[in-house]
N, C-alpha and C positions, 0 to 999 in steps of 0.2 A: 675564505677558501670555497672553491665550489663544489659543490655536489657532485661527485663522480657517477653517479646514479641514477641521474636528474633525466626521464623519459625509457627508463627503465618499469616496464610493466609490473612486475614481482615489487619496486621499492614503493610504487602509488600504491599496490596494492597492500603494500605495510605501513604504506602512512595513514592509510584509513582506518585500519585494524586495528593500531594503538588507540585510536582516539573512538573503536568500534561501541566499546561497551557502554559509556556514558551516552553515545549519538543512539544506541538502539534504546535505552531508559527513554532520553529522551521525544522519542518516537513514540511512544510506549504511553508515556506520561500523556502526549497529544491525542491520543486514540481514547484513553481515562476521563480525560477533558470534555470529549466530544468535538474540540476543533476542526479535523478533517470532517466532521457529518454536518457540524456546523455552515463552515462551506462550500460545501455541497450543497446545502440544502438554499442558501443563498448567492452563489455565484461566488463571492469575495467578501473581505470585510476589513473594516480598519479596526486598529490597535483597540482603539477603545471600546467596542465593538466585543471584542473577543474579552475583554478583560472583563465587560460584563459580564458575558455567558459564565466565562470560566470561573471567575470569581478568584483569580490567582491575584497576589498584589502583584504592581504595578514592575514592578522592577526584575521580579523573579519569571512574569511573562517575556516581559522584555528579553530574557535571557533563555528562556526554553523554546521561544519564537527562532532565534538565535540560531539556538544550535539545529532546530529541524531544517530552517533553511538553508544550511549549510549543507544537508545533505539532497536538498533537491528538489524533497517533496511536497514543501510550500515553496512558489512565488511570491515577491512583495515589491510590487509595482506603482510608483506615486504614493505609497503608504499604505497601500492594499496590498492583503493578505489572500490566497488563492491555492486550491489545490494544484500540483501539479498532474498530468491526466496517471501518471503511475499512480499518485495518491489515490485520486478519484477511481478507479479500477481496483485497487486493493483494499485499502481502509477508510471508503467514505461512507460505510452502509453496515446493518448491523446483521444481514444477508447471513444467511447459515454458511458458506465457504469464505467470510469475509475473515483477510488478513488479521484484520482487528482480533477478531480470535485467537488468532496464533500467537500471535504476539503478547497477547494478556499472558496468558498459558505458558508459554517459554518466560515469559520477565516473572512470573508467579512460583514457576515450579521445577525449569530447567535452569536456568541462568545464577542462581542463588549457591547454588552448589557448587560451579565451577571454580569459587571458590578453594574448594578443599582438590582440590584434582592433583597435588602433588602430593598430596598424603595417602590419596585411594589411589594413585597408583603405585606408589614404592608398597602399600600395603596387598595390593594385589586383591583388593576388596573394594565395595561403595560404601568405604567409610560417612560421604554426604548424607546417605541415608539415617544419621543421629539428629540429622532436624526434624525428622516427622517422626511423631511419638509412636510406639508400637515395638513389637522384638521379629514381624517376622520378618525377611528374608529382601523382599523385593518393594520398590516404591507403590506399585500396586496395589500389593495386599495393605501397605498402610495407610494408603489414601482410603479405603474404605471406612480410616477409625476420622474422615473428616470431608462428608457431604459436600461442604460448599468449595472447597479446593478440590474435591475428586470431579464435581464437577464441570469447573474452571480447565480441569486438563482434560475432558473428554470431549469438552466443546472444540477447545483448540485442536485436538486430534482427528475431530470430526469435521471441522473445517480443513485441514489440512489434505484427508482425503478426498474431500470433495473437489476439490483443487486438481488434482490426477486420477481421479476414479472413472472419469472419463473413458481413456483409456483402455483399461480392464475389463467395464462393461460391456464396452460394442466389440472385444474378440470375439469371432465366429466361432471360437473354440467353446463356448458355453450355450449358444447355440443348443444342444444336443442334450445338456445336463439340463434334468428334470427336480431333481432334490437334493441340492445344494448344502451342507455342513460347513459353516464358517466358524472356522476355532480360532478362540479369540478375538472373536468379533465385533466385541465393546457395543457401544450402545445404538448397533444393527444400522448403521449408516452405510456401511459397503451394502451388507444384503437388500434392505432397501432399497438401494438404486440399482441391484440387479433383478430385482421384481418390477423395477416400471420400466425396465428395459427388456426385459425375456415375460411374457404373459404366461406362459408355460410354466416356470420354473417356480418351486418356493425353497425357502430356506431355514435353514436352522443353527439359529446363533448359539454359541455354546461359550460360556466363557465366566466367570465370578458373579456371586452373586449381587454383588452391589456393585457391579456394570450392568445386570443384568436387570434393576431396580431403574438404571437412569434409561437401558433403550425401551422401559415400557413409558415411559414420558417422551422420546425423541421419535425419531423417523421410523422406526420400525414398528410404534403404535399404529401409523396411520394404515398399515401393510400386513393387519394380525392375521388375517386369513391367509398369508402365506409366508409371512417373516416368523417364525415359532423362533422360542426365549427356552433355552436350558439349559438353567443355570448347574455349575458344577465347576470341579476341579480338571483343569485338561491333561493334568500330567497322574492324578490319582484315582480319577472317575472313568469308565469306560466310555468312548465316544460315541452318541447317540445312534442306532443303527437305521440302515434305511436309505442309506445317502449312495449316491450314483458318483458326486465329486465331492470333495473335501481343497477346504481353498485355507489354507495359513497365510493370510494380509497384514503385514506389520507383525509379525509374529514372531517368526523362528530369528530373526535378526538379534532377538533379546538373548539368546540362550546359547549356553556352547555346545561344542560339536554332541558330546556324550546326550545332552538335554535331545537338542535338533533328531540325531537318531532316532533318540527314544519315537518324540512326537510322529514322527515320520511311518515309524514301523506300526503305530496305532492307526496313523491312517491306513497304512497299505492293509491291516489285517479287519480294517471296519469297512472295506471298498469291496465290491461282486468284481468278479473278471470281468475287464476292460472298462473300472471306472478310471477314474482322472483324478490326477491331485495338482493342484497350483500353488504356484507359492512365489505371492507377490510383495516385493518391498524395494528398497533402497540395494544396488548393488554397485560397491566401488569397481573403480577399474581394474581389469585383471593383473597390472601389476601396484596395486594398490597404493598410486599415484593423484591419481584424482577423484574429486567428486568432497565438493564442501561441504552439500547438506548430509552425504554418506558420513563424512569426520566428523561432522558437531554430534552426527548421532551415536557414532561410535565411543564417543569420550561420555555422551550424556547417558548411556550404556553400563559403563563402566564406573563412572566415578560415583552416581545415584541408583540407577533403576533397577540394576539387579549384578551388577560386579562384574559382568561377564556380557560375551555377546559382539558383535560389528554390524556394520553396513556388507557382509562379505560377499566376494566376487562372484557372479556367478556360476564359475568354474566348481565351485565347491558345493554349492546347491545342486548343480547335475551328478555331482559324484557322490553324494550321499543319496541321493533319490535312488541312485543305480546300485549302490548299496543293499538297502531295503529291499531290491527286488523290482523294481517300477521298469517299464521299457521305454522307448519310446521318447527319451530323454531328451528335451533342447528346452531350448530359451529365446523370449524374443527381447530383444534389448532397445536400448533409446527411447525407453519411455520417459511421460514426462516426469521433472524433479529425479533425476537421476536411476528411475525404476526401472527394475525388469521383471516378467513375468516368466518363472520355471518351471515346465509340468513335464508329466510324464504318465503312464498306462499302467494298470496293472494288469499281467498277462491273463 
């Protein structure tokens, strides 16, 4: 019988889907290998070749060979092996914005859990979070009771933004801002890159102490004279004074509406008249239809990180801003990986 579906865009893209989770291990597993830098670093290589490197037996490479090729991103040509140029551009380098990162990072600490996703949501909690030992509240605070995983997920995080931080930096809008307050700023990779893009400006990362442990080892050591580290609680500590803008990057996305107020009404009351607040991350579409990497993070949200929280539209960011009190309210959209940036004034 045939396929009634057969060039149906929606059923390819559920034929990949089911077979998604093993092809991304898979990927995953080659990045662990070193394959793609392998490659890269020599043009191609054959079977035997890689088996060296990898030191995989013979039959199980055979088969992890396999499955990446099947999704694209090796060529195998006359029995050579080859990046394809998406490999070579995302995961052939060990590059601080490299894929590789992300991917370790998601297959290490988000993907594990999705597992449980029908349990923490009939529960209406991140039940996932009974894999990482600790009693408190958020995937966060427990990764701190485990260095070398908490660092694994701030590299991938840190690479991720580097990826679209582009972006955000070169707005004209920050232009003007002199002392910059980043909440939640993890290990000062955004503020970083807006100190060698604004010579003007410094910044002040604010955010746990053992985030604030890894950004004195990452990018924001090389920037101490204007990237400052302090550490605290953002929802229980008062927010550093002094700051002209206050930016939430990847931040208020985790927390629900009641949380977002809160954080919100700390910035408008730690800001002079006419500072700025931004608030940049992941926004689905206004009738919360699209936007994949918005979904994976809204589930990876909910089912682990902290129960609660979405990718939400930005419809709803301008109306809590205007809430608190902010003027001057809009958003610019279309940014890359599905981001938009919301700011507004305080009168």
């Amino acid at each position: 019988m045939s396929n009634v579906h057969e060039g149906d865009p929606v059923y390819e893209r559920f034929r990949f889907l089911v077979n998604a989770p093993a092809l991304f291990n898979a990927v995953t597993t080659a990045v662990e290998l070193g394959v793609f830098r392998y490659l890269q670093e020599h043009d191609r290589a054959s079977f035997e070749e890689l088996h060296a490197v990898t030191g995989i037996p013979a039959h199980q490479l055979r088969v992890l060979l396999q499955g990446v090729c099947s999704t694209g991103l090796l060529t195998r040509t006359d029995g050579q092996y080859a990046n394809s140029p998406v490999a070579a551009d995302l995961l052939a380098t060990d590059a601080p914005d490299s894929w590789s990162h992300i991917l370790v990072g998601w297959k290490e600490v988000y993907y594990p859990a999705f597992s449980h996703m029908t349990g923490a949501l009939r529960a209406g909690t991140n039940t996932a979070l009974a894999d990482h030992p600790g009693d408190e509240p958020t995937l966060y605070q427990r990764l701190s009771r485990n260095p070398e995983l908490e660092a694994v997920f701030h590299r991938a995080m840190s690479a991720f933004t580097l990826r679209s931080v582009d972006a955000l930096v070169e707005r004209s809008e920050f232009a003007s801002v002199r002392h910059l307050l980043d909440i939640g700023g993890g290990d000062g990779t955004t503020s970083a890159e807006f100190a060698r893009r604004h010579p003007g400006l410094r910044s002040t990362v604010f955010d746990m102490p053992s985030v604030s442990r890894l950004a004195g080892d990452g990018a924001a050591a090389e920037l101490a004279d204007r990237v400052r580290l302090h550490p605290g609680d953002i929802f229980e500590d008062a927010f550093p004074p002094g700051a002209d803008a206050v930016l939430f990057s990847h931040v208020l996305e985790i927390f629900a509406e009641e949380q977002i107020l809160a954080l919100l009404t700390k910035a408008y009351d730690a800001l002079p008249a006419g500072g700025k607040v931004f608030v940049y991350g992941f926004n689905v579409s206004d009738d919360e239809t699209e936007g994949i990497f918005s979904a994976r993070l809204g589930l990876y949200f909910n089912v682990l990180a902290s129960g609660r929280g979405m990718a939400y539209p930005a419809k709803d960011y301008e109306e809590w801003l205007r809430r608190v009190g902010f003027t001057e309210v809009r958003t610019v959209g279309g940014l890359p990986y599905e981001h938009g940036l919301t700011l507004g004034t305080k009168a």
